[in-house]
Each structure stands twice: as C-alpha cells, then as structure tokens.
C-alpha positions as a Python dict, from the first residue, in 0.01 Angstrom:
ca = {
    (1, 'X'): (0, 0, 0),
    (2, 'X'): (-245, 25, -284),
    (3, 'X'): (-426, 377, -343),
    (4, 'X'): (-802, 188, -271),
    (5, 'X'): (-841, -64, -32),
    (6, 'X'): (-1014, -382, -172),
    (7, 'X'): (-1259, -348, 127),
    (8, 'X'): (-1609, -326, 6),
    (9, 'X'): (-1686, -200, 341),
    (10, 'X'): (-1735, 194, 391),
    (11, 'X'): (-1389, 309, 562),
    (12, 'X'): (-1377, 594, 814),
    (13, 'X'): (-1017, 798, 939),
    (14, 'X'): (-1038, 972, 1237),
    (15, 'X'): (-723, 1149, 1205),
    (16, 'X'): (-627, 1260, 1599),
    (17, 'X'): (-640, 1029, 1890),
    (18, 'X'): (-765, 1301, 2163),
    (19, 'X'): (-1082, 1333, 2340),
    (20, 'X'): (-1331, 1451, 2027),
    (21, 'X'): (-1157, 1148, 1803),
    (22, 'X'): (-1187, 867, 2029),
    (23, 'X'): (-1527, 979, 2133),
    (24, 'X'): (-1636, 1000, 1746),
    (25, 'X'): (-1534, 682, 1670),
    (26, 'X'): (-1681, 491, 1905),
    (27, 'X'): (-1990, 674, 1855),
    (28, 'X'): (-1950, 589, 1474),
    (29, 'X'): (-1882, 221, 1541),
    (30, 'X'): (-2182, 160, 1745),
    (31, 'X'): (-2408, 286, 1505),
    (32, 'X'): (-2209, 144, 1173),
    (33, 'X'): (-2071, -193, 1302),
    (34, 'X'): (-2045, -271, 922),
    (35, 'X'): (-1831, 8, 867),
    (36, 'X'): (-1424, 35, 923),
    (37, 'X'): (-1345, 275, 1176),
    (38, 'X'): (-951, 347, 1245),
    (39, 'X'): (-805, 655, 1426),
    (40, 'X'): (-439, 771, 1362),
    (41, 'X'): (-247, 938, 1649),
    (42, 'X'): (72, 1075, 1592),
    (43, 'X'): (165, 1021, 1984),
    (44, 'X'): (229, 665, 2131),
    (45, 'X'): (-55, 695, 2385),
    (46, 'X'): (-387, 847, 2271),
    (47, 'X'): (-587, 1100, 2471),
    (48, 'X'): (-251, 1180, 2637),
    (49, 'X'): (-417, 1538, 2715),
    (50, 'X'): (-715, 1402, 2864),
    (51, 'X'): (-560, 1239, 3137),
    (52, 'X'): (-394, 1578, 3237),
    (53, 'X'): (-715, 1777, 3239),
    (54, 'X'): (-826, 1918, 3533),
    (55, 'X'): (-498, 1828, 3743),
    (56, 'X'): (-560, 1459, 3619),
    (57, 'X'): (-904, 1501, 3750),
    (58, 'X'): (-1055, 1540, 3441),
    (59, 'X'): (-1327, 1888, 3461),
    (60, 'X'): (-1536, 1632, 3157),
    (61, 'X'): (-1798, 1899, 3176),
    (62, 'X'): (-1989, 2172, 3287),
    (63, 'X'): (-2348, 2260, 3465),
    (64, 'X'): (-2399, 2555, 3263),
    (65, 'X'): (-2631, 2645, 3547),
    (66, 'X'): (-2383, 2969, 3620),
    (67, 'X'): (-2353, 3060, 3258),
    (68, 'X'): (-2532, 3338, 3115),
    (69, 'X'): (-2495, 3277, 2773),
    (70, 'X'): (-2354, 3103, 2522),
    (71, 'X'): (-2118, 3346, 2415),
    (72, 'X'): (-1964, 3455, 2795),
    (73, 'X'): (-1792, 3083, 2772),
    (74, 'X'): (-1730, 3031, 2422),
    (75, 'X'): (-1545, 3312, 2315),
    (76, 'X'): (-1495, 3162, 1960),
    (77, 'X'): (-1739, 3003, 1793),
    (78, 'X'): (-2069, 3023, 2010),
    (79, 'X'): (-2304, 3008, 1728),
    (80, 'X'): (-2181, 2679, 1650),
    (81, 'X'): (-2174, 2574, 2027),
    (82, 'X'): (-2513, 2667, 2054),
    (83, 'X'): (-2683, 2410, 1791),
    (84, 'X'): (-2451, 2154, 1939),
    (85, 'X'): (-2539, 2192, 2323),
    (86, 'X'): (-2912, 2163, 2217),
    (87, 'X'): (-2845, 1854, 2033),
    (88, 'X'): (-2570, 1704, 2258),
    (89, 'X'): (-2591, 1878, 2627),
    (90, 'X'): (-2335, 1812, 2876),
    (91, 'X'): (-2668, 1603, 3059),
    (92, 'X'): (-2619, 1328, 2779),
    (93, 'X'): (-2240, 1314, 2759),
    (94, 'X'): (-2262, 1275, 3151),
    (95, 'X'): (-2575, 947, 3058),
    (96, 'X'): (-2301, 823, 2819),
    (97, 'X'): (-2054, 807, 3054),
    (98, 'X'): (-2287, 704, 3357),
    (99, 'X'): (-2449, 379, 3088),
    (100, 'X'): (-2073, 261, 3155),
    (101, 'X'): (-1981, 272, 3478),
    (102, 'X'): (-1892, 597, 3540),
    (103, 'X'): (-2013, 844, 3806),
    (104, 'X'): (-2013, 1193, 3859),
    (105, 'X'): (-1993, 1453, 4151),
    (106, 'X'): (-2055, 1823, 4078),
    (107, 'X'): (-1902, 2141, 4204),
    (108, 'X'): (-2075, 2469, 4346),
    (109, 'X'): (-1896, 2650, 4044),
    (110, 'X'): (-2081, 2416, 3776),
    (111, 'X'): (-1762, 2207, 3693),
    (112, 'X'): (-1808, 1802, 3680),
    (113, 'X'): (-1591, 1556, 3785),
    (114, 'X'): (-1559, 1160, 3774),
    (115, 'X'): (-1680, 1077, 4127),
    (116, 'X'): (-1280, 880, 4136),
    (117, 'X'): (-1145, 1228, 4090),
    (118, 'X'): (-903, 1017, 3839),
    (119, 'X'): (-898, 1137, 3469),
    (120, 'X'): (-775, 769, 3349),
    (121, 'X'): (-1116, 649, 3456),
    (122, 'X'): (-1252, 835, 3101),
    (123, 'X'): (-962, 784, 2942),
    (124, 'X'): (-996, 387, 3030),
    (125, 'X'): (-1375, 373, 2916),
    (126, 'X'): (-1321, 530, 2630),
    (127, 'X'): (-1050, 270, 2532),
    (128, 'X'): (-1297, -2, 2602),
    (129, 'X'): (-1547, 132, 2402),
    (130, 'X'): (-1301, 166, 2108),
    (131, 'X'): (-1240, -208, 2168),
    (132, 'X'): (-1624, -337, 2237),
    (133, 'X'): (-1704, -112, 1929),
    (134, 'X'): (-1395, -266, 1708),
    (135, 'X'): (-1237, 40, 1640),
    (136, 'X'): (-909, 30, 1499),
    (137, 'X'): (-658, 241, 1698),
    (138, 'X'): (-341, 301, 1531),
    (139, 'X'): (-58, 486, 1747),
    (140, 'X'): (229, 630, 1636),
    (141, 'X'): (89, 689, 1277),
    (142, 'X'): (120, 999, 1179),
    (143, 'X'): (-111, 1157, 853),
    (144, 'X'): (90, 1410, 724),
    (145, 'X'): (-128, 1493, 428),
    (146, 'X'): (-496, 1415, 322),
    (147, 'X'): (-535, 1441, -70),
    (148, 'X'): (-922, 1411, -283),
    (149, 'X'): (-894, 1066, -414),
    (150, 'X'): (-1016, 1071, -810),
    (151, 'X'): (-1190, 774, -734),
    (152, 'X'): (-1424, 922, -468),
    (153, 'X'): (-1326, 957, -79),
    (154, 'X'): (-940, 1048, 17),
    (155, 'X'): (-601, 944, -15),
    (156, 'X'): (-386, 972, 341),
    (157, 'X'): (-49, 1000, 326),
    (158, 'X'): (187, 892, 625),
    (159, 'X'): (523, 848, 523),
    (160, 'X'): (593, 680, 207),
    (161, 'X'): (279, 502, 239),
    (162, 'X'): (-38, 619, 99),
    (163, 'X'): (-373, 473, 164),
    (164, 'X'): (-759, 505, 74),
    (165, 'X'): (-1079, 620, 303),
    (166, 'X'): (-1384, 718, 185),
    (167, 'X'): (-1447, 948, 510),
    (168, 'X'): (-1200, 1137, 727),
    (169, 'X'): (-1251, 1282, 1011),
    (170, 'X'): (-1021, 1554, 1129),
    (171, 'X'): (-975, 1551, 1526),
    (172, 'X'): (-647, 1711, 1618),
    (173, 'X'): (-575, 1952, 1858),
    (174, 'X'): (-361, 2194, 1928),
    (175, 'X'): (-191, 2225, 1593),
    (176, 'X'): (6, 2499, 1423),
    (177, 'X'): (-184, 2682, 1152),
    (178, 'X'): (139, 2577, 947),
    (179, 'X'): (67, 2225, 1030),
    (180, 'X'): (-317, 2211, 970),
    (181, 'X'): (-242, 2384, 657),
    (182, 'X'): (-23, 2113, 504),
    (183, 'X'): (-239, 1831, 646),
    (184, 'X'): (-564, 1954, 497),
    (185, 'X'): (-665, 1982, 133),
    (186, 'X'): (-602, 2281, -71),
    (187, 'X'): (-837, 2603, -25),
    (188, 'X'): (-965, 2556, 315),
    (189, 'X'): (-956, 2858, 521),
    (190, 'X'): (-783, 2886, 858),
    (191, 'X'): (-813, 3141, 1152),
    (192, 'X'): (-481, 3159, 1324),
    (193, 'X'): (-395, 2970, 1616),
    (194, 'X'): (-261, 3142, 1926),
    (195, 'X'): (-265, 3007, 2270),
    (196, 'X'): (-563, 3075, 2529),
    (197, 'X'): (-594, 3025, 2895),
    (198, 'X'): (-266, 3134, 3024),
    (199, 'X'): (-160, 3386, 3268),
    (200, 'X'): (5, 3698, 3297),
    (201, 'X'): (333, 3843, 3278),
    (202, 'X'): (386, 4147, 3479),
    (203, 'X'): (688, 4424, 3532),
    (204, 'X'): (629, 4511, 3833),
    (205, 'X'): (890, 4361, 4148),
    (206, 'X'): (671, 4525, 4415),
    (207, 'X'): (306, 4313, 4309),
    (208, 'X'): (498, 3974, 4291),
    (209, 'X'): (668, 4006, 4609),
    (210, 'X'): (280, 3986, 4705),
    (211, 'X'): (283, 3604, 4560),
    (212, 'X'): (18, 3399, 4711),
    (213, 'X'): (-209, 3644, 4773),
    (214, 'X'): (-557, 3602, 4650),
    (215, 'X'): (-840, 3847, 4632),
    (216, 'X'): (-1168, 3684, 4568),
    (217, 'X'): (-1386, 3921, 4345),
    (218, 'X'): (-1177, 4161, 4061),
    (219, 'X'): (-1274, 4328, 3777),
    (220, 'X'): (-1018, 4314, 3491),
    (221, 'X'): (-974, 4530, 3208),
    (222, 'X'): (-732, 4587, 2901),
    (223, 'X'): (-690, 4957, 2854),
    (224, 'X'): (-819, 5034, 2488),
    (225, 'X'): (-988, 4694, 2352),
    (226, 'X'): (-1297, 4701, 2547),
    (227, 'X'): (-1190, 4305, 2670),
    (228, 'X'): (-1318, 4267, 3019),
    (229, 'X'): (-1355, 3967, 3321),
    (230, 'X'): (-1410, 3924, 3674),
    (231, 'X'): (-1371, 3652, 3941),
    (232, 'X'): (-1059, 3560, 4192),
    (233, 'X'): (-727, 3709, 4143),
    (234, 'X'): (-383, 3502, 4238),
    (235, 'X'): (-87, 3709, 4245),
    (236, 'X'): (227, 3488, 4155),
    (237, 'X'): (600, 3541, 4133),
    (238, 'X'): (570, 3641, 3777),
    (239, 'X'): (271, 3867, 3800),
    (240, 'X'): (-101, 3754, 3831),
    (241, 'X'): (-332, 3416, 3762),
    (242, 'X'): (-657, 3301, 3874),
    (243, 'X'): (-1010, 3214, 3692),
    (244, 'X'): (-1035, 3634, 3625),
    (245, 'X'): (-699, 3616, 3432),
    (246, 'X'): (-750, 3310, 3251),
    (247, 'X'): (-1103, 3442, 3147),
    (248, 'X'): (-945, 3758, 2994),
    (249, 'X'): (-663, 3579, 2822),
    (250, 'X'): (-925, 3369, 2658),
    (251, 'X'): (-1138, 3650, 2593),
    (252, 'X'): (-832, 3811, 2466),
    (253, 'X'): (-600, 3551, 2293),
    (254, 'X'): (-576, 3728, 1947),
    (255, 'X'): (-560, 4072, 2037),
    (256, 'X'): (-267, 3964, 2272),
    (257, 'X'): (-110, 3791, 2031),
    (258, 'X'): (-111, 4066, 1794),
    (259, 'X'): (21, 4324, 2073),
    (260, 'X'): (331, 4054, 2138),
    (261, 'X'): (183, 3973, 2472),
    (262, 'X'): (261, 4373, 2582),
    (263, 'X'): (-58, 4527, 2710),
    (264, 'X'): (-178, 4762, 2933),
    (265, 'X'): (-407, 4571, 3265),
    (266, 'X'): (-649, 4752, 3426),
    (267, 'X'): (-710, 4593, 3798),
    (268, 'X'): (-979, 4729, 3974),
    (269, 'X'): (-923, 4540, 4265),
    (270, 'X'): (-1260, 4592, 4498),
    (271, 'X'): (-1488, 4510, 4210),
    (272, 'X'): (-1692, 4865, 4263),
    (273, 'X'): (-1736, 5166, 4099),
    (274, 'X'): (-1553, 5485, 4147),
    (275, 'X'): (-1867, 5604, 4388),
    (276, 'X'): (-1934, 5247, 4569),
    (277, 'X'): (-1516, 5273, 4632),
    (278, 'X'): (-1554, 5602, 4748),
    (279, 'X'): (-1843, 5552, 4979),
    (280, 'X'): (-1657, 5280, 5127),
    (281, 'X'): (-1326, 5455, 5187),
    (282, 'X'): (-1560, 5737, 5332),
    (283, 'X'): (-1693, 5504, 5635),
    (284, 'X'): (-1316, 5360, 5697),
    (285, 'X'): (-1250, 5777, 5724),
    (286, 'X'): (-1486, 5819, 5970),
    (287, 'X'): (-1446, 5480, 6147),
    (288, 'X'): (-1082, 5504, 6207),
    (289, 'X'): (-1094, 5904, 6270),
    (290, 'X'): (-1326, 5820, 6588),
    (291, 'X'): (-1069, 5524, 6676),
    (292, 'X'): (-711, 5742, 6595),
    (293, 'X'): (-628, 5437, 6375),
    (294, 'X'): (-372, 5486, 6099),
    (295, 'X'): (-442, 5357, 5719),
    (296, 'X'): (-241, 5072, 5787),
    (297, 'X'): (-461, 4950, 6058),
    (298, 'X'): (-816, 4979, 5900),
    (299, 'X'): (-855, 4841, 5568),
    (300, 'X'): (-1158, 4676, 5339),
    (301, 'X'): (-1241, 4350, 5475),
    (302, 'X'): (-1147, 4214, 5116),
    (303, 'X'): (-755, 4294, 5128),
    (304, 'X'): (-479, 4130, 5322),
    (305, 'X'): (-246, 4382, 5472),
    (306, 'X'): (-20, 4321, 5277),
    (307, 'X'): (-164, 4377, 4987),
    (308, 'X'): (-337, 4702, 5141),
    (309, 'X'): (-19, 4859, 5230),
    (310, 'X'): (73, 4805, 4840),
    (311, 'X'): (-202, 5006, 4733),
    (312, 'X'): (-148, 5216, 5001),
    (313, 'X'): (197, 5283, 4830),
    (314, 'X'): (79, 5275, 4482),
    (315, 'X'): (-159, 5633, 4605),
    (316, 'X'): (130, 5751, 4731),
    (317, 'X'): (4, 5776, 5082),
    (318, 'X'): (171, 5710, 5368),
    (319, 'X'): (83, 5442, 5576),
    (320, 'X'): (159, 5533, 5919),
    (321, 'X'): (-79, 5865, 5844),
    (322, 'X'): (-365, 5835, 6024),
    (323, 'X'): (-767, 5841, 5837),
    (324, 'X'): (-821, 6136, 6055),
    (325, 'X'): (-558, 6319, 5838),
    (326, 'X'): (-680, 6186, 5548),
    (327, 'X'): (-827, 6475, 5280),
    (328, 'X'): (-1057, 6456, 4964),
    (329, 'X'): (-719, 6499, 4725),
    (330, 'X'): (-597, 6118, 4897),
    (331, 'X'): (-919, 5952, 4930),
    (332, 'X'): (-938, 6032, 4565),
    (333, 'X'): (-616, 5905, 4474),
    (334, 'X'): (-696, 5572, 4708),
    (335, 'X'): (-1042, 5505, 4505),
    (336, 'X'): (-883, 5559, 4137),
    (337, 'X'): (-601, 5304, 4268),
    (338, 'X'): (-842, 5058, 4380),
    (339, 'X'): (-1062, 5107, 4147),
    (340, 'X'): (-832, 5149, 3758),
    (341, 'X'): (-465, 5021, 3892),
    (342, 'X'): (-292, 5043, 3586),
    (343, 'X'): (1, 4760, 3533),
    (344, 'X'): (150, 4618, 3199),
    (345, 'X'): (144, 4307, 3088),
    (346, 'X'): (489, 4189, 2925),
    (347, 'X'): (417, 3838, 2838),
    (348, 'X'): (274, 3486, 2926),
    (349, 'X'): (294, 3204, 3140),
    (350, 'X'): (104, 2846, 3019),
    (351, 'X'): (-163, 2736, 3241),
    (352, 'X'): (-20, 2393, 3271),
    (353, 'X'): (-301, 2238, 3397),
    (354, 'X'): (-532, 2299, 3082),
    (355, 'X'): (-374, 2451, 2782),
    (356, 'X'): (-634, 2546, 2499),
    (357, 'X'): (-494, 2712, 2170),
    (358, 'X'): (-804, 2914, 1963),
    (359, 'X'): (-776, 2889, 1578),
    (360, 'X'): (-800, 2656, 1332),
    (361, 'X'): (-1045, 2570, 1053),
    (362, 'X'): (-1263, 2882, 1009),
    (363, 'X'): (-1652, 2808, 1121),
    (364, 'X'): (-1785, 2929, 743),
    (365, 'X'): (-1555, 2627, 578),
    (366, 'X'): (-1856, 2346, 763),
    (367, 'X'): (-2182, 2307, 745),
    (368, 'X'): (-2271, 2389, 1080),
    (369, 'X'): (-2532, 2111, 1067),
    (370, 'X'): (-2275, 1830, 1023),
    (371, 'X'): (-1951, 1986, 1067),
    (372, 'X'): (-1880, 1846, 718),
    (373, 'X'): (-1633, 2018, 457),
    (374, 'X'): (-1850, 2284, 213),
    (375, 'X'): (-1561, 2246, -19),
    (376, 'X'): (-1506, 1833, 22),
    (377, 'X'): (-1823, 1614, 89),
    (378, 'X'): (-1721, 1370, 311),
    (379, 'X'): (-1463, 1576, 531),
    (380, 'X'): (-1553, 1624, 914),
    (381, 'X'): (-1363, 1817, 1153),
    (382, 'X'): (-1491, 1849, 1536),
    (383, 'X'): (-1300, 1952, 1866),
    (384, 'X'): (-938, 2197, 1859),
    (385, 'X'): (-898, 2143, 1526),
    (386, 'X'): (-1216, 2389, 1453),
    (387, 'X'): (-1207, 2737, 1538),
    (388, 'X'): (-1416, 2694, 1889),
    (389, 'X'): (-1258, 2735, 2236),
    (390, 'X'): (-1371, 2817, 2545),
    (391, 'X'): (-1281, 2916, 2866),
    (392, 'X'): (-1197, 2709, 3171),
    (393, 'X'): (-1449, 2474, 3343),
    (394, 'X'): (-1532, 2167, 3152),
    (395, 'X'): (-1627, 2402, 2872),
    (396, 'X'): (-1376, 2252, 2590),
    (397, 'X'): (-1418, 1887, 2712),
    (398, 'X'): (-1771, 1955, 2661),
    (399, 'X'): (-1717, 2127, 2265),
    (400, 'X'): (-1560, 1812, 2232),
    (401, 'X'): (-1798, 1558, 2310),
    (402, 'X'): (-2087, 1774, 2116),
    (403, 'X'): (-1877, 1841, 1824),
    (404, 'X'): (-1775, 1467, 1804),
    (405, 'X'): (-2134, 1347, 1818),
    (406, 'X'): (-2263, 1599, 1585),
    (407, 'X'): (-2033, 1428, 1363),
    (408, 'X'): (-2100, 1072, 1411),
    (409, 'X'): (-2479, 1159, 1419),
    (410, 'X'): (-2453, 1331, 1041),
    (411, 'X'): (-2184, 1080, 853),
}
C-alpha cells in the first residue's frame, strides 16, 4: 500500500477495538461524517472484554452517589478523571445509551446495569452505531508500530504493509509496557503496567479451611505502606476476596508488584478500634459470666462460629473456657486479634470477572484538555491505554466512555 492515501478526506485510526475505541469512533463519525473513521483490533471480535464485564452483565457505570471523592475510586489518575466526569458524567453516557434503546436499572451500591442484565446488549448498540455512523471496523489487523509521517499525520505499520492517517487514536487496553512501547512513537513516557483488582494469596491452611465465609464490614491494612480499605470480606480456598480486597489491591497494585506480591495484611476483622473492640468484648464478659456460657457459645453478632472459634484460636484461648474465667491479659489478646490480625500475603489470584491492569502512557505526556500527544499533535490516547484505573463498580467503563468523548469532542 502506498505511504499516503489518495483520499482527500481527513482519515482517523482508532487503534484498539474495546469499549473507549468503539465508543470514540462512533462519536467521531457522527460529528465528522466527511471524515474516514477505521478502528484496528488485533482480536477477531471487538469489545471481546466488554461482553465479560460485570459477569456478562456489563456494571457500564456508576452513581457516584456513594463516592466521596474523586480520588477514593480512581486511584490513578483522578485529576484527569475529574475534568472528564464534569464534561462527560456517567448521567450522559447513560442518555447516550438510553437515545438508542437501551435501559438501565440501578443498584443500592451505585453500580448500573442494562435493565436485560445482558452485556451484548452494549456491545450490539455500539456495533450499530459503528455501522449507522460508517465506521470502518477492521478485525484481525493488528498495528504493530505507529511512525510521524514527514508528510504530516502518521504512518501505521501492520505487517509488511504500511499505511497513512492523519489522526490516530490510541485505544488499547491491557497492554504490556513492552508492547505500548514498541507501538508508540519514540520518547513518550510510560508508567509501568501491573495488574489491579485481584485477590489475595494467603499462607495460612487454617483461614481457608474457613472458605465461604463472609464478614460484611472489615478494615484492611498493609503493614508499613499506609494502603488501607474497608467493605465485605470473602474468605476463599486460597486466602481472601471480596470488594475490601479488591479495593486494596487497586489501591495497592504497584507497591505489590514491587514487593513480588509478598506482603504483610492487616485484618481487623470487627471494623472498630482497639477501645470500641474492647468495650464490646467487655459486655459479652459480663453477659455470658451471668449465663455460665463458654467463649464458644457467645460471640459478636458479626462472626459465624466458625470463624469465631478461629480467632478464638489465633488468641490462643481456649474455647471451651468459659467468659466468666476470662481475665484482662485474654480479653486483651482477643481485641488485638480482632482488631490487627496479622497474615501474609504470598501472591495473587485474577478477579476473572473484571481484570483492570494500571499503567500505561504517563498523564504529563497529554494535554489533559484533549488527551492529545504534547510531543505529536494529532495523537490521542483515552481508556487502559492511559495511566487511569479505577476500582470496581462501573468506575473503568465509565473512564472509558469520558476519556473517549473527551477525545472525539477535541479532534
């Protein structure tokens, strides 16, 4: 193919077929029907991922009506996020979607669904709007290198072919820093990528023979780093999961990373402070010294007994001994378990369900206006392939859309 195309109409690559490319180039399209719009996706399907999200329900968005800021979601790259919710809010992408035929149902936690609970319903629209918008939508075409043309705009390369676009767009996700590196021009700085959202490894047998059991309201901690969550707790039979564990790995996803996924995890498993814990192992005392009951028997209304006879074990206290019996030394040694249980982390699990990896192009290489290139005019990058990510809850779906519209709103 020749190094220009002969087109005399303005050419735009959107280089990634996933949510934040698709969306972008319909978006483009509608307001440039002059213009030649064509996306390149590696895969033979595009928005493959998207139909997975939220166990194929597709979490498109969030409320934000539980969020306190900006920054508790958007562990990387809130500054950004927070000119592109105020141009793009998760209200409009939910009136873009609802102008076509889709509806929406809303949780009590904030997250938004399609009212079909089917995440091919999005992926469907947006393929119609690619087609009503004349998008060209090229699968299986990989870029593997995008070059400064010297006659203005950018050379692709795929293969031994090389062709000519005057804008590019760069929309994957999920992709190596070795890989983003050889696809973008020279000089453009990168933040590593490293997984996010995944749960945790942990060594000890006694905890996952507790599998299933859930405790609703944690407090999570990694000894040393200052990194800290809360929410619902799973224990699984490979150590622990659950919104307060994939909150902390998100919060945490470099620091992990750099520690080999060996850390040391703070549970406090009551959610209190040493003298709330303390105060409320006080009244079981005196409860269940009037009653004769043993520990076993009389436990915080939060805890299965299962688990309770675990941390029971972890103090070192006997369970058959009864509260009556009971001194200061072991109440003590009850409320520092249940309130700094110390277990080590020795590795990761994937969340399988929604898999986010932080990294990529570093925030001060765009314009935060435009998401356009400082270094090359005419280079966009929006969604994963930017260094924003977020934790989980419709958060990244919703980077995406703003990110892509920012985008199409600026070219």
């Amino acid at each position: 193919m020749s190094a220009k195309s002969d087109s005399s109409l303005l050419s735009v690559a959107v280089i990634g077929g996933g949510a934040a490319g698709c969306f972008c180039a319909s978006a483009i399209a509608a307001r440039h029907p002059d213009w030649k719009v064509s996306i390149y996706e590696a895969q033979k399907k595009p928005m493959a991922k998207l139909a997975l999200t939220g166990g194929g329900r597709c979490n498109i968005t969030n409320s934000f009506e539980q969020v306190r800021s900006v920054e508790e979601v958007y562990p990387r790259g809130a500054t950004l996020m927070k000119r592109a919710l105020k141009s793009f809010p998760p209200r409009k992408t939910l009136e873009w979607f609802e102008q076509r035929g889709v509806e929406f149902v809303t949780q009590s936690d904030g997250c938004v669904f399609p009212k079909s609970q089917d995440a091919m319903q999005i992926v469907r629209c947006l393929e119609r709007e690619l087609r009503v918008c004349g998008v060209s939508l090229n699968c299986g075409a990989r870029i593997d290198a995008i070059l400064p043309s010297p006659e203005g705009g950018f050379c692709l390369k795929s293969g031994s072919q090389v062709f000519h676009s005057d804008k590019v767009i760069v929309t994957v996700g999920g992709c190596s820093t070795g890989k983003l590196r050889s696809l973008l021009p020279e000089g453009i700085a990168l933040s590593e990528s490293c997984p996010s959202l995944f749960t945790f490894r942990l060594d000890d047998p006694e905890i996952k023979s507790l599998m299933g059991t859930v405790v609703k309201k944690v407090r999570l901690g990694i000894a040393g780093s200052g990194l800290k969550s809360e929410g619902t707790l799973l224990i699984t039979d490979w150590g622990v999961s659950g919104p307060a564990v994939l909150r902390l790995s998100s919060y945490a996803a470099v620091y992990l990373k750099q520690h080999d996924y060996r850390a040391p995890l703070i549970i406090n498993w009551c959610d209190m402070s040493q003298e709330e814990t303390s105060a409320l192992l006080e009244e079981l005392r005196q409860k269940g010294s009037k009653s004769g009951r043993i520990l076993a028997n009389l436990r915080p209304e939060a805890f299965s007994e299962r688990l309770w006879k675990y941390l029971l074990q972890r103090s070192g206290l006997d369970s058959g001994k009864r509260w009556a019996e009971l001194g200061q030394k072991g109440l003590r040694r009850l409320a520092g378990t249940l309130c700094a249980d110390s277990q080590t982390i020795t590795g990761r699990a994937a969340f399988k369900e929604e898999f986010v990896t932080c990294g990529g192009v570093s925030l001060e290489e765009v314009k935060l206006s435009s998401l356009e290139s400082r270094r090359y005019p005419g280079l966009f990058f929006a969604g994963e392939a930017l260094d924003v990510d977020a934790l989980t809850g419709g958060f990244n779906l919703q980077a995406a859309w703003s990110g892509a519209m920012c985008v199409a709103e600026h070219i």
